[in-house]
C-alpha positions in Angstrom: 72.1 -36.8 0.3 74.1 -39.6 -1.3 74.1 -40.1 -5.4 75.6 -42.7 -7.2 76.7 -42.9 -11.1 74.9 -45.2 -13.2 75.1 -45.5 -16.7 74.6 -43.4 -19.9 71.5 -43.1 -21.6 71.7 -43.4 -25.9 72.0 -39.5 -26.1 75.1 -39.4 -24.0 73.6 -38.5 -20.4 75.2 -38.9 -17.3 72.9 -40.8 -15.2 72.8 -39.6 -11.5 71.0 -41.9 -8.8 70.3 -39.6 -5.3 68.9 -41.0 -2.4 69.1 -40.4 1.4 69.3 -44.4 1.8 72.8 -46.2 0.3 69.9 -49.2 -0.3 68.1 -47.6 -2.3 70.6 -46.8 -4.5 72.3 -50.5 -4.5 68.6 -51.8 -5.1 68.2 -49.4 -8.6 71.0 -49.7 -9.7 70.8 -53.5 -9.6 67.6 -53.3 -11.7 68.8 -50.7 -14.1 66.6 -50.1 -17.1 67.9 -49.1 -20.6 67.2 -45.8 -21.5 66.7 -45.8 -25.3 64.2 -42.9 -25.4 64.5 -39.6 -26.6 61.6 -37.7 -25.9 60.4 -36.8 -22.2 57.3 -38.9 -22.1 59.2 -42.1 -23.5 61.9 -41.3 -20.7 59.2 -40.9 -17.6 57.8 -44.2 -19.2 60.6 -46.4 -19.1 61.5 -45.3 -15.6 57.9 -45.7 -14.3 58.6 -49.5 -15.6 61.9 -49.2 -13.7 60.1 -48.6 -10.2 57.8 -51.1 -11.2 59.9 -53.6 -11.3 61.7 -52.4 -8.3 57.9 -52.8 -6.1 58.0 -56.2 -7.5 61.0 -56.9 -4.8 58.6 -56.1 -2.3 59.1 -52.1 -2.0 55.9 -51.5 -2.6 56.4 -48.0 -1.1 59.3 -47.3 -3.8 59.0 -43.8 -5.9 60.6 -41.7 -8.2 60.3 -38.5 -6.5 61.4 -36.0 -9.1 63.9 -35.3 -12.4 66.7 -33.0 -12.7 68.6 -32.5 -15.5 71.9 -30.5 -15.2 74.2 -30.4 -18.3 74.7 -33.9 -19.7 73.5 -35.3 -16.4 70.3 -36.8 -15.4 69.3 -36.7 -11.9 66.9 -39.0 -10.6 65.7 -38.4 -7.0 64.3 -42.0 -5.6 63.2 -43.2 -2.5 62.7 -47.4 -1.8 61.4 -47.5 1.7 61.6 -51.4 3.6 60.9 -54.1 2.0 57.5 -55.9 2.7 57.0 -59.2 4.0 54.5 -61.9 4.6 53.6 -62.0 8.2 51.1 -64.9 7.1 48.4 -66.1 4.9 46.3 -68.2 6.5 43.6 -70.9 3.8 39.7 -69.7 4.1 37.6 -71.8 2.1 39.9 -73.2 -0.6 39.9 -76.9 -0.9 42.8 -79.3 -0.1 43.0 -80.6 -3.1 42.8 -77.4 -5.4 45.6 -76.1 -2.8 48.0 -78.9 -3.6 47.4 -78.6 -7.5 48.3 -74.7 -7.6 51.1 -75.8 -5.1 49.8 -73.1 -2.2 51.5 -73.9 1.4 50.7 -71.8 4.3 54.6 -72.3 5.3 55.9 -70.1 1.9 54.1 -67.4 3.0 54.9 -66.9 6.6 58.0 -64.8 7.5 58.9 -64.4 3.8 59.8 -61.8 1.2 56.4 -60.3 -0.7 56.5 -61.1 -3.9 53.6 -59.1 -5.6 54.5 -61.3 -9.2 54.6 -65.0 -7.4 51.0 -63.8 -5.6 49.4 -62.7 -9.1 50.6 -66.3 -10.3 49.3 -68.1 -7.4 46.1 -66.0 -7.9 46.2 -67.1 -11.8 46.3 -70.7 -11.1 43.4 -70.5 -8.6 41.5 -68.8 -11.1 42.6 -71.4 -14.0 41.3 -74.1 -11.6 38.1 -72.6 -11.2 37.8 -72.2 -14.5 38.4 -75.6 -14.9 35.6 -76.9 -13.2 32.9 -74.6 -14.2 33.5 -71.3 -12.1 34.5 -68.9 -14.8 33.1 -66.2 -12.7 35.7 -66.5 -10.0 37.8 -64.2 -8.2 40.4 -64.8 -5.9 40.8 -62.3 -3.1 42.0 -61.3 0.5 40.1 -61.0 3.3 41.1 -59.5 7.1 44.1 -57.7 5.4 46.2 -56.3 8.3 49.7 -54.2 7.9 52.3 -54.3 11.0 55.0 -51.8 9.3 56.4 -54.0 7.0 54.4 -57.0 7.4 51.4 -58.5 6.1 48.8 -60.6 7.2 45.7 -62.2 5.6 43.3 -64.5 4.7 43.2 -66.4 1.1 39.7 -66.8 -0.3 37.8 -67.6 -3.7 34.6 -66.5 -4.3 33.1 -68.9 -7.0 30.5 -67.4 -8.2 27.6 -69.5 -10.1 28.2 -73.2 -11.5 28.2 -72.6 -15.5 27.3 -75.9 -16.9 27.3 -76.8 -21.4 23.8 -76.4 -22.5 24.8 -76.8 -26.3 27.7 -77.0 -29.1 26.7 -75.3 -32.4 28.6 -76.3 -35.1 28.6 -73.5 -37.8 30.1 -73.9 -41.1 30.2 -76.5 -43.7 31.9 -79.8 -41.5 29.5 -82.8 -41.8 30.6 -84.3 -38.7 28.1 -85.5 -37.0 27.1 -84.0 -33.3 27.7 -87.5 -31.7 30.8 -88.0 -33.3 31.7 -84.4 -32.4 31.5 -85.1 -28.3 33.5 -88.7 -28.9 36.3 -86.8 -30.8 36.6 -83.9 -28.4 34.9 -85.2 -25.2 33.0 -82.6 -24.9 29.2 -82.6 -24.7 26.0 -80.4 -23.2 25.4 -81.1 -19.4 29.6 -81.1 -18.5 30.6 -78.0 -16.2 32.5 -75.1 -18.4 36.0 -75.6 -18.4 38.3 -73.4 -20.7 40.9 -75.9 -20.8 38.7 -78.5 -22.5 37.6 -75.8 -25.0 41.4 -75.7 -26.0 41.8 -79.5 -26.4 38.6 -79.6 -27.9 40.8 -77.5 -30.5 43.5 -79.5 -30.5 41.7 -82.8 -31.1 39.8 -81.4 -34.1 43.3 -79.7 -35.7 44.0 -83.1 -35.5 41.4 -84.6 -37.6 42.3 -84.6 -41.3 38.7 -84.0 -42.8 37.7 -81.3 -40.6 39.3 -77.8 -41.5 38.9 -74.7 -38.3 37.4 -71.9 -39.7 37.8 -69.3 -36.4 38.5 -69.6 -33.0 35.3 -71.1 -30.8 33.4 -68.7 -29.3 31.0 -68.6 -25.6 27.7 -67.2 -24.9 27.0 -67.1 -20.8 23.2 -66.9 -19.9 21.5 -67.8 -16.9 24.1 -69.8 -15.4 25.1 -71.9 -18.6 27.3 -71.7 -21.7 26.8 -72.2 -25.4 29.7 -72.9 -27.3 30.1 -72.2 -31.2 32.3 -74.2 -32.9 33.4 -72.9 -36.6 34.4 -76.1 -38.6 34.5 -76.6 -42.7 34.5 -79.4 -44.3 37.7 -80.4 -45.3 39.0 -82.7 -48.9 40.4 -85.5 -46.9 39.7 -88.6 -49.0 43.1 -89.5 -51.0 43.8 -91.0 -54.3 47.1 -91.1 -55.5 49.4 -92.8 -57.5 53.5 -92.7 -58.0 55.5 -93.8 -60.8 58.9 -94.6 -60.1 61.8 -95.4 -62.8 64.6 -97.1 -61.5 67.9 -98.8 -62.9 67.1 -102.5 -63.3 69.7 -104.4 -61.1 69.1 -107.6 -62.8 70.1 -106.2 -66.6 73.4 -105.7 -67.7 72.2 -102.9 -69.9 71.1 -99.5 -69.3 67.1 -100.3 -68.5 64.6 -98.8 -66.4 62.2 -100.9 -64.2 59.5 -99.1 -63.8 57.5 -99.1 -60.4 54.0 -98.5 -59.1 52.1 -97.7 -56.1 48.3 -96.7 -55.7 46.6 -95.5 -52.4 43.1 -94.8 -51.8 42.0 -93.4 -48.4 38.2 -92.8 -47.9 37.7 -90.9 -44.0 35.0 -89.6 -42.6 32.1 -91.6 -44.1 29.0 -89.8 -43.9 30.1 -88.2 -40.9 30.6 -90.9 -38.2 34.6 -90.9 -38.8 34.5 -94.2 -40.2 37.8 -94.5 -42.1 39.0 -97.1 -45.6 42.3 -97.6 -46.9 44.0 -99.5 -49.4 47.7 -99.2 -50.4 49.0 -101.7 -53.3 52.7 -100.8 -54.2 55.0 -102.6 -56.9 58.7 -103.0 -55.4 60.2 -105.1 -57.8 60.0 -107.3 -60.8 57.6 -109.8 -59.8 56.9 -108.3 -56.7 54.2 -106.3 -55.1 52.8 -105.1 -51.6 48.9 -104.8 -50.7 47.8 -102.8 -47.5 44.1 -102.5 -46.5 42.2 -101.2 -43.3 39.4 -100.3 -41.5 38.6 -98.2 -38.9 35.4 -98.0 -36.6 35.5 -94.9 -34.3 33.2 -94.7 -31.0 32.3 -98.5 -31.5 28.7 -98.9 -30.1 28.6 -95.4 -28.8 32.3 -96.1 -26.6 35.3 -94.1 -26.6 36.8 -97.4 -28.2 37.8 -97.6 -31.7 37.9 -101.0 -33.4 40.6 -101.1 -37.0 41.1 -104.2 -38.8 44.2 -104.0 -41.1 45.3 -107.0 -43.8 49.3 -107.1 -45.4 50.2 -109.1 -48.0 54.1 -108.9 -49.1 54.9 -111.1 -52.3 58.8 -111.3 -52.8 58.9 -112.6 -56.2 59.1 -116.0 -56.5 60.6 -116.5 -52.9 58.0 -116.3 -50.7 54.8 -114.8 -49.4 54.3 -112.9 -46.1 50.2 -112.3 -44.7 49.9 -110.5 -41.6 46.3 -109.7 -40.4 45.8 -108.0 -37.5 43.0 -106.7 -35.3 43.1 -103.3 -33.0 41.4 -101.5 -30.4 42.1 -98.1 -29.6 41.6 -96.3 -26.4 42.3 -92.2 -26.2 43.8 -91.2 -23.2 43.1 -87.7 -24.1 42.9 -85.2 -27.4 46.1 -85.8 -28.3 47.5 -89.2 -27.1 45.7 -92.9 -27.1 46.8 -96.7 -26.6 45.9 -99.8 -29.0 45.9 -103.2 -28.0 46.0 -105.3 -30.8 46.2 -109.3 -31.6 48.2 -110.0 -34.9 49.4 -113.0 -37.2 52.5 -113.4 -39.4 52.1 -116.0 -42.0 55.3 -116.6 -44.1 55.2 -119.4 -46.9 57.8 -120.3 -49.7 56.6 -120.4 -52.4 60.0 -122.0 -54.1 61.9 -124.6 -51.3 63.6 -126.2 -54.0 67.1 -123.9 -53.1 66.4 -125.1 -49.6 65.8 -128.7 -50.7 69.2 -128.5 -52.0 71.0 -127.0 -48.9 69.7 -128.5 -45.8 71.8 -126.6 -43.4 70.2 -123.3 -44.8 68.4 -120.7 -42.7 67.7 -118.2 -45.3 64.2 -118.8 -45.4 61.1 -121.1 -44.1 57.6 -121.6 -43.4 56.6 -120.0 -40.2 53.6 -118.6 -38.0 54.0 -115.6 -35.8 51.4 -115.4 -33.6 51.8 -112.1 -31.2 49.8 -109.8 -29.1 50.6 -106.0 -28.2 50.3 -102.9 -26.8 51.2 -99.6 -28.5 51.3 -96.2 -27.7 51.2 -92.7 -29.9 50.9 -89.2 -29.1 50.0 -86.0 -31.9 50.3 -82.2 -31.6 51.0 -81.4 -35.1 49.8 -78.0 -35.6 48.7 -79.8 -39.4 48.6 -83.2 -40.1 49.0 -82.5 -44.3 52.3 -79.8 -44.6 53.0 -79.5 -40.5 55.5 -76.2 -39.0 55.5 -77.0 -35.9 54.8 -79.8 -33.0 55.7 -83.3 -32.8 54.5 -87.2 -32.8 55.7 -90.2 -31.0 54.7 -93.6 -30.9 55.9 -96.8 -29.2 54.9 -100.6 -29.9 56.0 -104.1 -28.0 54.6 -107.2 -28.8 55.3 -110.8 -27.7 53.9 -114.2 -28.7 54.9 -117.5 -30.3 56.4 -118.6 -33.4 55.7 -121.8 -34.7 58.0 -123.6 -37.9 55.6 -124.8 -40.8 56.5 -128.3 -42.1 56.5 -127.8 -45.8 55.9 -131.5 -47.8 58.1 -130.5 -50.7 61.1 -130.4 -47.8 63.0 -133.1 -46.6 61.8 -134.3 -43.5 64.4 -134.4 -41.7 65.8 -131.1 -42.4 63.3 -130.4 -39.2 64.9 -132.3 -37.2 67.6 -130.3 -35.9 65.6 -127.2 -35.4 63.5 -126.1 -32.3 59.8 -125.7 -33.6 58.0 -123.6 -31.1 60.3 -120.3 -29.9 59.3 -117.3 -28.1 59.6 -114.0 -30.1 59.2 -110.0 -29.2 59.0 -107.4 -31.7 59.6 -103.4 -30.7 59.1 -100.4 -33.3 59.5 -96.5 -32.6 59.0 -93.7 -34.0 59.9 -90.2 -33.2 59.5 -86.4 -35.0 59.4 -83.3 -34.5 59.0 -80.1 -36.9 61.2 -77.0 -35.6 60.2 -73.7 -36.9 64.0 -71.8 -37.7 62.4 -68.8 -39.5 59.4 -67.5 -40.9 59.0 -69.9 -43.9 61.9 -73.0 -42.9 61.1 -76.2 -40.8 63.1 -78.5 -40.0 62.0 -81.5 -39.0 63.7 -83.9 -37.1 62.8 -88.3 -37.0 63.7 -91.4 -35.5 62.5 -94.8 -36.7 63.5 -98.4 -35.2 62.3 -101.7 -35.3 63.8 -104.6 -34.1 63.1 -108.7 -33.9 64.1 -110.7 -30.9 64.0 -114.5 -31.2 66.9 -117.7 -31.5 66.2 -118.0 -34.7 65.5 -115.5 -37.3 64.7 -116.3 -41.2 65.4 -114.2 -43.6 62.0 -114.0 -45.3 60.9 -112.6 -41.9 63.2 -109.6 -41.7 62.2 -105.9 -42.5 62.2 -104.7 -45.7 64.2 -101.2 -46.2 64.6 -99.1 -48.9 62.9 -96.4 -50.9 60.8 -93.5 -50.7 58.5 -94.8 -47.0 62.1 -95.8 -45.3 65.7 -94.8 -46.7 65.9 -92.6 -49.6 68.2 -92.8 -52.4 67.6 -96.6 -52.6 65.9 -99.4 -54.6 63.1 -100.2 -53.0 63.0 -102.7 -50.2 66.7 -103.3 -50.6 68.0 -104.3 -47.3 67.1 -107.0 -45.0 67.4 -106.2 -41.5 66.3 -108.0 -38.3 66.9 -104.7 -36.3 67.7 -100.6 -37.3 67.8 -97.6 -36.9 67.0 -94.4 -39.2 67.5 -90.6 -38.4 66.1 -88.1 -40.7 67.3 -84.3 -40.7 64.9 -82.6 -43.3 64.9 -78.6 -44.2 61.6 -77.6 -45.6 61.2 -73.8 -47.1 58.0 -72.7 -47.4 56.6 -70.4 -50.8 53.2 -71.2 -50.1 50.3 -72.4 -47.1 51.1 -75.7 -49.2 54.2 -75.5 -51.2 57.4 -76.3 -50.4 61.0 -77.3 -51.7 63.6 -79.3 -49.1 66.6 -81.2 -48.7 67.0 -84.0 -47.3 69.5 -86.2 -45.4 68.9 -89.9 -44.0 71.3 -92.2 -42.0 70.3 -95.7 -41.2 72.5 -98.5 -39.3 70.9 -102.2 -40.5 71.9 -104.9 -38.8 71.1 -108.6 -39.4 71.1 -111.3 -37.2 70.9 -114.8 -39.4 72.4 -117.8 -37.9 75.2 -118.4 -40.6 74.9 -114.6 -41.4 75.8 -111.9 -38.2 76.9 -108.2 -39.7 75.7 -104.4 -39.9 75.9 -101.6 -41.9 75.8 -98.4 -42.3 73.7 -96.4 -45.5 73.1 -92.6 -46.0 70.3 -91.2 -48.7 70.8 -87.6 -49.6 68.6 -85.4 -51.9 66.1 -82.9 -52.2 62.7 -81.7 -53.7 59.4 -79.9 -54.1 56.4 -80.2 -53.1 53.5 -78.2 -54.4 49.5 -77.9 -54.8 47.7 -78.0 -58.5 44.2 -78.1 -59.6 44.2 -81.9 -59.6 46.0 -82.3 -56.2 49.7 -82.1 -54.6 52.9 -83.0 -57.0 55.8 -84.2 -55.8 59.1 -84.8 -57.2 62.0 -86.7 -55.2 65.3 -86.9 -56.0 67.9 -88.9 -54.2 71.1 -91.0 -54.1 72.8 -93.3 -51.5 75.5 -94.3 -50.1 77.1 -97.5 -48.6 80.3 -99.0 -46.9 80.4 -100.8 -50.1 79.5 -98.3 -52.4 80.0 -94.4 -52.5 77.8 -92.1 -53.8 77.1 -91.5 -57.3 74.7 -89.9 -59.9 73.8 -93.0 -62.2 72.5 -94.8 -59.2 70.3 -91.7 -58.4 66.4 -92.4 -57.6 63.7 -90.5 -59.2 60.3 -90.2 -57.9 57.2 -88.3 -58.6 53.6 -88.4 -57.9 50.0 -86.8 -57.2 48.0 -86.7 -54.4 44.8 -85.8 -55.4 42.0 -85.1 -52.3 38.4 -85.2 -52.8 
């Protein structure tokens, strides 16, 4: 009888391994368990999950045989037996097809090692398939089982059971969704066979819908070979009106004003059920200058999976010029989660002042132009909440090409034209990347990546992007920077003291680079600062406080931005 010493247990005992077979005693001691309990029972437990995990090797014969303790030593008598092995396992009646999606090959399970754990998975998938596709009543088993010694033989087979097909969705609660616009949203709808996995992306895709809020998790009644599923959905206050003074040092006095700044949204979703969304966003920047957003959206246009937006920008740089871009989209979900847009847009820029460029012929500052482009974008959402978000991520890609075409203006000298190449070729790309990181029970930390950039000969200034400010690169004036490309990482800590209250600190780094015939540089500018963020009767209060830094200029407190606002959802 050979023995070999193991470890110690917490209390100080000796443990003593003693089998007849030297294997045996290699093979337990390589799976050693920790001992932590005190008591007898806890002990016998933690060594019945010891030969458990030794049977998972293959010895499915192993055993603890019996328990001796001498002194401060525990003696445990084991026996491990041969290892088993697959002789085969021929397919019965599974498919081709569901073989090659669980990954099943009649070659990894002929003269190999039995893995009882990698069978129970391959068992799990076949049932997850047939689950799938409306067999929820399958089992997965083995028929003409044969054992040669060590070795064993079989046949793999699923038993189906009946075909359970949708026969209704319920929708209990207070959500005025309407049932059509339900079964566009989550692609579900009676008739389709039973699949569990849809029932979870049905979930995801309604978590994902800002006026619907998930009262309980869905629930399934089986009868006479169909299924009726129960969706629990509230109605949710997802229309916004808010409004955000900002006050601001004014760069063009010499004293110690404030220039006060403005900005108004209104977002009506979900009218009368159908999904049908309206927004308008109309934002002072500067002195004399303002921005005006406004959208539409159509969801499940004539019945189709295919949602039709119309959006209008206007961007008024104070006396300068005047930038309209209207644009027309149509959506397409690739599943619950993800979708691509094809869209057809076109950039208008007019000065509204060309006497400075009357003046200096050779300038490219700024000009009348058209930018006529079409695209294709890309976005993908499994934020676990779309409002104050712990966990999950978004993405979202957009390229677009077309033609820009110079605008003679009749207050320029004609022949300023002259030396400049009317009709170019011009791409556009944008990005954008986040991800919220749950660090401990109450802190996220979310994580985001924004870029734009314009690729043409000849870029104008009044046709760059507009950075700065609260929406881009905190601790700025904004729209401060003109870039024709850049780049902006945010690193954000957000500590929760309530389902919808939060304070953070923040951190953002942007390189801007502009790319102006008579003007080629980059820079670098950093926004740090920190908040709160909390619920009220009349909606959600924010406060924002920020400075920024340059290559030019360092940080400092009189330059620091303040912002605060309500969101108030009805």
């Amino acid at each position: 009888m050979l023995s070999g010493n193991w470890a110690q247990a917490q209390d100080k005992r000796v443990v003593q391994i003693v089998s007849p077979d030297p294997e045996a005693i290699k093979l337990f001691q390589r799976l050693q368990p920790k001992l932590t309990a005190r008591d007898s029972l806890g002990l016998r437990q933690e060594l019945q999950n010891w030969r458990a995990r030794v049977q998972e090797e293959g010895y499915l014969t192993a055993s603890i045989d019996s328990l001796r303790q001498r002194r401060d030593s525990l003696w445990v008598y084991v026996y491990a037996g041969r290892p088993y092995r697959w002789a085969s396992l021929r397919n019965g009646n599974v498919g081709e097809g569901l073989l090659e999606k669980v990954g099943f090959r009649e070659k990894l399970y002929t003269n190999t090692p039995f893995r009882p754990a990698e069978f129970a998975q391959l068992q799990q998938a076949l049932l997850r398939e047939a689950e799938n596709n409306g067999f929820p009543y399958a089992a997965v088993r083995i028929d003409s089982l044969q054992l040669y010694d060590d070795s064993i033989r079989g046949v793999l087979r699923v038993v189906r059971g009946p075909l359970i097909q949708i026969d209704s969705i319920q929708i209990v609660g207070s959500s005025r969704l309407q049932r059509q616009a339900f079964y566009r949203y989550t692609q579900l709808a009676p008739g389709q066979p039973y699949s569990q996995q849809k029932v979870e992306q049905a979930m995801r895709a309604l978590k994902q819908l800002p006026f619907v809020k998930i009262a309980g998790e869905p629930q399934v009644l089986f009868a006479k070979n169909q299924a009726r599923l129960y969706f629990f959905l509230d109605e949710k206050k997802a229309n916004q009106f808010d409004g955000i003074i900002g006050f601001l040092p004014d760069p063009s006095s010499s004293s110690a004003k404030l220039l006060i700044t403005g900005e108004v949204n209104l977002q009506v979703r979900n009218l009368r059920g159908s999904g049908k969304q309206i927004g308008l966003h109309w934002r002072k920047v500067e002195r004399n200058s303002q921005l005006l957003d406004v959208e539409y959206r159509h969801p499940h246009f004539f019945n189709t999976p295919f949602e039709i937006a119309a959006l209008f920008h206007l961007y008024k740089q104070d006396t300068s010029f005047l930038n309209l871009r209207p644009r027309l989209e149509i959506a397409y979900p690739l599943s619950t989660t993800s979708r691509v847009t094809f869209f057809a847009e076109v950039v208008s820029s007019q000065l509204l002042s060309p006497e400075a460029l009357r003046q200096r012929r050779s300038d490219s500052s700024a000009i009348d132009a058209n930018f006529t482009s079409y695209g294709l974008a890309y976005a993908w959402n499994n934020l676990d909440d779309l409002y104050f978000p712990r966990r999950g991520g978004q993405a979202f890609f957009q390229g677009a090409v077309g033609n820009k075409r110079v605008q003679r203006n009749a207050r320029v000298e004609p022949s300023y034209y002259d030396t400049l190449q009317l009709k170019t070729t011009q791409l556009s790309l944008a990005t954008r990347l986040e991800r919220f990181w749950p660090v401990t029970k109450n802190g996220v930390l979310l994580t985001r990546l924004r870029a734009e950039g314009l690729v043409n000969q000849r870029l104008y200034l009044n046709e760059l992007y507009r950075l700065g400010g609260l929406a881009s690169l905190r601790g700025f004036d904004d729209y401060a920077f003109y870039a024709s490309s850049y780049g902006i990482s945010t690193l954000e800590y957000r500590q929760y003291t309530g389902q919808d209250s939060y304070v953070f600190l923040l951190y953002d780094q942007g390189y801007l680079r502009r790319d102006l015939k008579n003007e080629k540089n980059f820079q670098w500018a950093s926004g740090v600062g920190g908040g709160i963020s909390f619920s009220t009767g009349a909606g959600v209060f924010q406060l924002v406080y920020s400075v920024g830094r340059t290559s030019q200029e360092g940080f400092s407190l009189q330059r620091g931005k303040i912002h605060f606002g309500i969101t108030g959802r009805f």
